[in-house]
Each structure stands twice: as structure tokens, then as C-alpha cells.
C-alpha positions as CSV (number, residue, x, y, z in Angstrom):
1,X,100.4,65.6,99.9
2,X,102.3,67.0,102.8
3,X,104.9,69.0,100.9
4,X,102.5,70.7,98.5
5,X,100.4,71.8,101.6
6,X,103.9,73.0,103.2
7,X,104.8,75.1,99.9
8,X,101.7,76.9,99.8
9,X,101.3,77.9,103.0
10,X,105.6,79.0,102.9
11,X,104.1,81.3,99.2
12,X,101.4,82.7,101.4
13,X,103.4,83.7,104.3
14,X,106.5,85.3,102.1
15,X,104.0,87.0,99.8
16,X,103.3,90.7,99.7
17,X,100.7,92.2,103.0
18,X,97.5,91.4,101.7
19,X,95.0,94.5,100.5
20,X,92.3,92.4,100.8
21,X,91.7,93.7,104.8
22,X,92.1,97.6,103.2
23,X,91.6,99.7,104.4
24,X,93.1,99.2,108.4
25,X,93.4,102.5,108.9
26,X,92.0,106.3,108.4
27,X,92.4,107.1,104.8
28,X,93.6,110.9,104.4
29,X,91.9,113.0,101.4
30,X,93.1,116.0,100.1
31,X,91.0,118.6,98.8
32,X,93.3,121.3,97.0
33,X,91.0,123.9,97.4
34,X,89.6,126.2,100.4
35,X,86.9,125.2,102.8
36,X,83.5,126.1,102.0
37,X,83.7,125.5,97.9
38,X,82.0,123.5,95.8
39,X,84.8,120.7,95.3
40,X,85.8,120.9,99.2
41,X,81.4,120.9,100.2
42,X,81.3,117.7,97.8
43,X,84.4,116.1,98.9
44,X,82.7,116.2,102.4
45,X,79.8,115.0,101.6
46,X,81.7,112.1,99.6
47,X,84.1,111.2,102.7
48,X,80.9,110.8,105.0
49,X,78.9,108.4,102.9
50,X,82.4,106.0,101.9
51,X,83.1,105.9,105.3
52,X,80.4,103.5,106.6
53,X,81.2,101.3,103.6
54,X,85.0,101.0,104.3
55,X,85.0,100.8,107.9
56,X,87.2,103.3,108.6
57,X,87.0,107.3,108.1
58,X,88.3,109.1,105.6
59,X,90.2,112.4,106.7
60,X,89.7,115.6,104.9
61,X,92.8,118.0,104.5
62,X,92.5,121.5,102.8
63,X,95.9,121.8,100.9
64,X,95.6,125.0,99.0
65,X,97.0,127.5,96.5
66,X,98.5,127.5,93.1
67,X,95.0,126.8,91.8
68,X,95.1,122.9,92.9
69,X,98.4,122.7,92.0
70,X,99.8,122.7,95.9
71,X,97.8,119.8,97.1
72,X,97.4,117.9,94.4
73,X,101.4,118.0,93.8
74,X,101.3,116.6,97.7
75,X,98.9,113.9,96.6
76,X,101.3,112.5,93.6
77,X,104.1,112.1,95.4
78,X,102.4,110.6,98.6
79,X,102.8,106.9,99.0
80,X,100.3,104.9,96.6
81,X,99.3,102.5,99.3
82,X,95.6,103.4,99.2
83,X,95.8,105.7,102.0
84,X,95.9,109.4,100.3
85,X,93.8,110.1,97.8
86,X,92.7,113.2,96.0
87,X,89.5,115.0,95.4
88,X,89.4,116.1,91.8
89,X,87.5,118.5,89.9
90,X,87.8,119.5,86.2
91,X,90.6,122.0,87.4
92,X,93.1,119.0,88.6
93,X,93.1,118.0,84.2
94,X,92.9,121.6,83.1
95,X,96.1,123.0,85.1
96,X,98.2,120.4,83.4
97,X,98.1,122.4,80.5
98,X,97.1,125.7,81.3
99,X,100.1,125.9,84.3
100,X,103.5,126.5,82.7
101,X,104.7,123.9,85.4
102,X,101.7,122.6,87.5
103,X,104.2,120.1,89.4
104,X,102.3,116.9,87.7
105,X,100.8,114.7,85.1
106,X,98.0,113.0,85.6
107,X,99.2,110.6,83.1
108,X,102.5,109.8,84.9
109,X,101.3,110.3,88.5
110,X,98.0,109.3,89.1
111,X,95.4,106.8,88.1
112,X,91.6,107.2,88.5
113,X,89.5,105.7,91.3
114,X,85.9,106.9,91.0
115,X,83.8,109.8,89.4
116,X,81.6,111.4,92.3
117,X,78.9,113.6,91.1
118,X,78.4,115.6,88.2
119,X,76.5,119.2,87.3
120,X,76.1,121.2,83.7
121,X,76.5,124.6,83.4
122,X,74.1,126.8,81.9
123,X,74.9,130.2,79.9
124,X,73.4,133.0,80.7
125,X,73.2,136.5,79.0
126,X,72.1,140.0,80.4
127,X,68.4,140.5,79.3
128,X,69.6,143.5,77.1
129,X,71.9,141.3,74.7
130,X,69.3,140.5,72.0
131,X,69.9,136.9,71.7
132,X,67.3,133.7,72.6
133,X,69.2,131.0,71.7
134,X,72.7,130.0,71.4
135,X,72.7,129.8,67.5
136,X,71.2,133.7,67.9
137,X,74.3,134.4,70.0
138,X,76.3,132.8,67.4
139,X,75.0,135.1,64.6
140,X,75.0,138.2,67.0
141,X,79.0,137.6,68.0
142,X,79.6,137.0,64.3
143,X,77.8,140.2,63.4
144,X,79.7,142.0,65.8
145,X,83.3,140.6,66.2
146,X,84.9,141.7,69.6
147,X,82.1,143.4,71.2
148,X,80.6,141.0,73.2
149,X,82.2,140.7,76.5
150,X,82.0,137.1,78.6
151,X,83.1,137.1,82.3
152,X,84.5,134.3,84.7
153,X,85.6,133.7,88.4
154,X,89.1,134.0,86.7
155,X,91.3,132.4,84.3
156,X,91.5,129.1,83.8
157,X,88.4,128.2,85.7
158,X,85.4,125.6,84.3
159,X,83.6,129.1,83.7
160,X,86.4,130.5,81.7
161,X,87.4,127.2,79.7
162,X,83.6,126.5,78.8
163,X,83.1,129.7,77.2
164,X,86.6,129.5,75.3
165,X,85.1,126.1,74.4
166,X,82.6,127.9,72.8
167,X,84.8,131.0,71.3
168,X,87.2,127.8,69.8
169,X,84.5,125.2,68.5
170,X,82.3,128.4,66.6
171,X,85.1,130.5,65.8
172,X,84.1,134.0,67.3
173,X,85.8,136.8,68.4
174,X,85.0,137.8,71.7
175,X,86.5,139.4,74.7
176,X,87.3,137.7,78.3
177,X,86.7,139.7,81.3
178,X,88.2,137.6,84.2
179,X,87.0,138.3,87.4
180,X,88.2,136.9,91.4
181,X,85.1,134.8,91.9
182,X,82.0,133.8,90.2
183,X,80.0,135.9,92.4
184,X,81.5,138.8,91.1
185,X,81.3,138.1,87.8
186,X,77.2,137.4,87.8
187,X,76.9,140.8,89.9
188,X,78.2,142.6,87.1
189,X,76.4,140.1,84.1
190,X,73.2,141.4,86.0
191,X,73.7,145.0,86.0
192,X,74.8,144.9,82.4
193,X,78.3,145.5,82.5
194,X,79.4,142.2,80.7
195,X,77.0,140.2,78.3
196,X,77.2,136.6,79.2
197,X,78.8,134.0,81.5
198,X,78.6,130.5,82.4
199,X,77.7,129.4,85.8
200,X,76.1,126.7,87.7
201,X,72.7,126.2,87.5
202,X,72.3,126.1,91.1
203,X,73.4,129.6,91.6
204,X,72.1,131.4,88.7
205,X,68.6,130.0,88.8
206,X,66.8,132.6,91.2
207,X,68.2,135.4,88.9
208,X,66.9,133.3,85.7
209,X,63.1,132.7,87.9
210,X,63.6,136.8,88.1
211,X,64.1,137.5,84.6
212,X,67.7,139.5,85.6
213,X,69.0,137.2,83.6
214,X,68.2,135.0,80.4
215,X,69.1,131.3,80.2
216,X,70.2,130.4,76.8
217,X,71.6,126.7,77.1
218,X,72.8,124.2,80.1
219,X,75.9,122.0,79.0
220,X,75.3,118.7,79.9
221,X,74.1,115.9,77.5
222,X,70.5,116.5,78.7
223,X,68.0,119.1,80.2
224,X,68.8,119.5,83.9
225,X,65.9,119.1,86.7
226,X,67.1,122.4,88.2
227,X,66.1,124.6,85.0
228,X,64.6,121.8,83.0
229,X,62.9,124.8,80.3
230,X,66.1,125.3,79.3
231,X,66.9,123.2,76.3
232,X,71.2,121.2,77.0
233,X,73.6,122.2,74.1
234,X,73.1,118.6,72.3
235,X,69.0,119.2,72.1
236,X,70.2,123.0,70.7
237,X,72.9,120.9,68.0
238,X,75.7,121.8,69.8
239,X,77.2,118.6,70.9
240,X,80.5,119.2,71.0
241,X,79.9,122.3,73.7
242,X,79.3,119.5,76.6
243,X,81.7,120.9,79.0
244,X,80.1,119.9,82.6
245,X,81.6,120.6,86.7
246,X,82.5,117.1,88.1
247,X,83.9,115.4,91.1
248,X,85.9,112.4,91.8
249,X,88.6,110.6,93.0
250,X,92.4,110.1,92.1
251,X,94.7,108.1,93.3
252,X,98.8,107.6,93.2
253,X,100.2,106.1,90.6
254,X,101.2,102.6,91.7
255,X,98.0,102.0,94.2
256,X,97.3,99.0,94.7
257,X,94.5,97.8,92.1
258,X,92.6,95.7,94.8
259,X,92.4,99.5,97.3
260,X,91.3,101.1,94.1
261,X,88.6,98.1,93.4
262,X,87.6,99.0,97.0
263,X,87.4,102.5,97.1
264,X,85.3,102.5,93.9
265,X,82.5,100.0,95.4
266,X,82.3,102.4,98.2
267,X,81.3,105.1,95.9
268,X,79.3,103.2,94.0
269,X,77.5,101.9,96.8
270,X,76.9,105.3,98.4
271,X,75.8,106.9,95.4
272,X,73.4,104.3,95.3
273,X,71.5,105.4,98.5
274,X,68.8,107.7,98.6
275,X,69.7,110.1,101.0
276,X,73.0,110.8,99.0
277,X,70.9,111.1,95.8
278,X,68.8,114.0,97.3
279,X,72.0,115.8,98.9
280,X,73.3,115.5,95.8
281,X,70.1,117.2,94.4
282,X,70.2,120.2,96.8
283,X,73.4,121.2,95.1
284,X,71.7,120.9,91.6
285,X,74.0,117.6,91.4
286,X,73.5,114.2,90.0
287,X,75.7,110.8,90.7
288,X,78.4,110.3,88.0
289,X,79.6,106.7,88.2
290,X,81.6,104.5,86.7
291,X,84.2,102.1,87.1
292,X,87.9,102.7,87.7
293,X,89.7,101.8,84.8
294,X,86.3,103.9,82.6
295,X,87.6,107.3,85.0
296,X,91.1,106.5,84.4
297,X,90.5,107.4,80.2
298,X,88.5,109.6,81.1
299,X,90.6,111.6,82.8
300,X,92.9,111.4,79.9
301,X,90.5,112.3,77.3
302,X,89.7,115.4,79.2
303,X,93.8,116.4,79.7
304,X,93.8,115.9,75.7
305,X,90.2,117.7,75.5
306,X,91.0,121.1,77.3
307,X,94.5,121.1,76.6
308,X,93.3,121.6,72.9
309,X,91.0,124.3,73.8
310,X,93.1,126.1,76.4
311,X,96.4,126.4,73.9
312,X,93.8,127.4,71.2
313,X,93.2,130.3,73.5
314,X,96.9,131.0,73.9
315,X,96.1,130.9,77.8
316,X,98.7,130.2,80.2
317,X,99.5,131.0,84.2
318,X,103.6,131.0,85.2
């Protein structure tokens, strides 16, 4: 009995560090974006309610530029030890296809941890377009092929790509009028100068209340408590038009499955708490959860998803 006691204790003390005590220090999280958006104000929000659950905080660092593409090239070739991770949004699957060279594939460099939160959009037209509906907007683009401006916050954005969604899946000939910011954009959509956009729900919904703008559709699966007279694109038999903002977490390629096990039971087990559920809610917001190896494919269903769309659109940045 001796000897098989002394082998086992000789394989645990040779084997591998052990992730089972992970995390042991700070983890670090990159947000690719600038302080003060929507993906950095959620990745906040995100780091402060894991924290408590791992036992350690979880850093935030604002990489920016290229889009993304800056920190969330730092991020894939960071060591995959469970100690950098990445705050993602629907622009870390887009730029893989829309960027001539992004500097990674989400396929090849990273692997999913956790989904976050999720929010439709909703499209919106200036009241003057003559349109109720989206399958009256439909007809009214068909009946008049490239008149109908849409705006964005600029290429290759969620707002941008949902709309060419839209333009791809019906077929219709419109024009893109890029703009630097969603802010921008709804300015003009209000005074008339464009005829439609998407935006979040959260944002556009005291101009909708005003009647300075008209809410056609939102673009989740189901009505949204923010506007919830506004009928989603599957209730208005436009399934394949779900196209919704999200948030989450990616990790290394490589990570260690038992950090990634971790990480995801942290989210899961704030997402599950009240207080996070109504902070969520301020921001028109709703948890997305699932678990890691159910983000990972989705992740790659949405690289396949938009990469269709976007080189439909012939969009591209150098």
C-alpha cells in the first residue's frame, strides 16, 4: 500500500500548477474601445459584480483604435493563463471580415468565456417617410429604388451592418450615409435630412415618446420593455433581421478550461443578482447567458453570419 500512496503523491507534485485556486491574482481586461461607451460602461459594470465572486479584481484597461482591432490584437497574443481577457461586443466578430487585416481570428485566437448582456435595436424613420411598418418600408424602398437614405455612427458599426442586414436579406436599393457617431446621425434622422436609422432603444426612445421620430420595429426575438408597443422583427415576419448589441467575454486561445469554467460561474452568478438585473435595465439591457462552450459557436456563427452580409455589401476598411 505504501508505494501506491508514494506514486500518487510523486504525480501530484510533478503535475502542472493547479487552476483550481484561479484566480491568485488581479485579472486584467481589455476594453478596445474609449472610456465612457457603451461596451467600456458595460465592461465596468461587468468587472465590479465578477469581482466579489472570484476573490480578486478584475482591472479594466482602455486599449483603443483601429475600431477594436488595437486591443483586441493585444488580447490574442497575451498569455492564455486566465489572466487577460477581453470585453467583446458585436464589433470584435464583424472586423474580422470587414478589416482587410484586423490582426486576428477569432477562430484561431480566441475562445469564448461568457455572453454579458444583451439589447435590440429598434428602426426608426423620420415622421415624413410614409411608412408604418417594416413591410411598408419594404414596398416604399422597392417603389423607389435608391432614394431612401439610412444613416449610421460610421461604417462597419452594429448600426450600419443591421441595416445592410436589411438592404441584403429584402433585396433593396438604398443609400448609406455614414456618419462619426450615432448622435450625429439621429440629429440629422430628426430634422429630415436622412430617412431611417437603427439605434438603441435606450437612446432613441424620448424622440419616439415625442413623435420626432417613428419606431417601426426593434430587432431582438421579442418586444423590448423599453418600447414594448413596438412590435420585434420575428412578431413583424421578419426573422432572419434579428441583429442585436451584445457584450461578453473572450478569452486566449489555449486558456485553461478550468479559468474559463470559473470566469463563466462568476458571470452567471452575477447576472443572477438583482441589483445587476436593474443596472442592466437602466441601460435598456437584459442578461445574456450561457455557457462557455454555447458562446464559443456562437461567436463563430456570428463571424460566418456578418461576414456574409458585410461582403454582400462590398464593405471593406484598409
Amino acid at each position: 500500500m505504501v508505494r501506491p500512496v508514494l506514486l500518487m503523491l510523486a504525480a501530484l507534485l510533478l503535475s502542472p500548477p493547479a487552476v483550481a485556486q484561479y484566480p491568485e491574482r488581479p485579472i486584467r481586461l481589455i476594453v478596445p474601445f474609449a472610456p465612457g461607451g457603451g461596451g467600456d460602461l458595460q465592461a465596468r459594470l461587468m468587472a465590479g459584480v465578477m469581482s466579489p465572486h472570484l476573490g480578486q479584481p478584475i482591472v479594466i484597461e482602455n486599449r483603443t483604435g483601429a475600431g477594436g482591432n488595437i486591443g483586441t490584437t493585444a488580447v490574442a497574443q497575451a498569455a492564455a493563463d486566465g489572466y487577460t481577457l477581453l470585453a467583446t461586443t458585436p464589433a470584435f466578430v464583424i472586423n474580422e471580415t470587414l478589416y482587410a487585416r484586423p490582426g486576428y481570428s477569432v477562430a484561431r485566437d480566441f475562445v469564448g468565456v461568457s455572453p454579458w448582456a444583451t439589447s435590440p435595436m429598434v428602426l426608426v424613420v423620420t415622421p415624413s417617410l410614409p411608412v408604418n411598418s417594416l413591410s411598408e418600408l419594404v414596398a416604399y424602398v422597392r417603389a423607389n429604388p435608391g432614394r431612401v437614405t439610412y444613416a449610421s455612427g460610421g461604417i462597419g458599426l452594429i448600426t450600419h451592418i443591421g441595416q445592410e442586414l436589411l438592404k441584403f436579406r429584402q433585396n433593396l436599393d438604398m443609400v448609406h450615409v455614414p456618419y462619426r457617431g450615432q448622435a450625429p446621425a439621429i440629429t440629422d434622422l430628426i430634422a429630415g435630412q436622412v430617412q431611417m436609422s437603427m439605434d438603441s432603444p435606450f437612446s432613441s426612445m424620448p424622440f419616439i415618446r415625442a413623435g420626432r421620430l417613428r419606431a417601426l420595429v426593434t430587432t431582438g426575438t421579442e418586444r423590448t420593455a423599453t418600447l414594448p408597443e413596438v412590435p420585434s422583427v420575428v412578431e413583424a415576419g421578419y426573422p432572419d433581421l434579428v441583429a442585436t448589441i451584445w457584450y461578453g467575454l473572450a478569452a486566449p486561445r489555449g486558456t485553461p478550461a478550468a479559468a474559463i469554467a470559473r470566469l463563466n460561474a462568476a458571470v452567471q452568478a452575477a447576472q443572477a443578482q438583482q441589483e445587476t438585473r436593474a443596472a442592466l435595465a437602466q441601460n435598456g439591457a437584459e442578461p445574456f447567458t450561457a455557457d462557455a462552450a454555447a458562446h464559443d459557436r456562437f461567436l463563430h456563427t456570428e463571424v460566418a453570419r456578418w461576414g456574409d452580409v458585410i461582403r454582400a455589401a462590398r464593405v471593406q476598411v484598409e
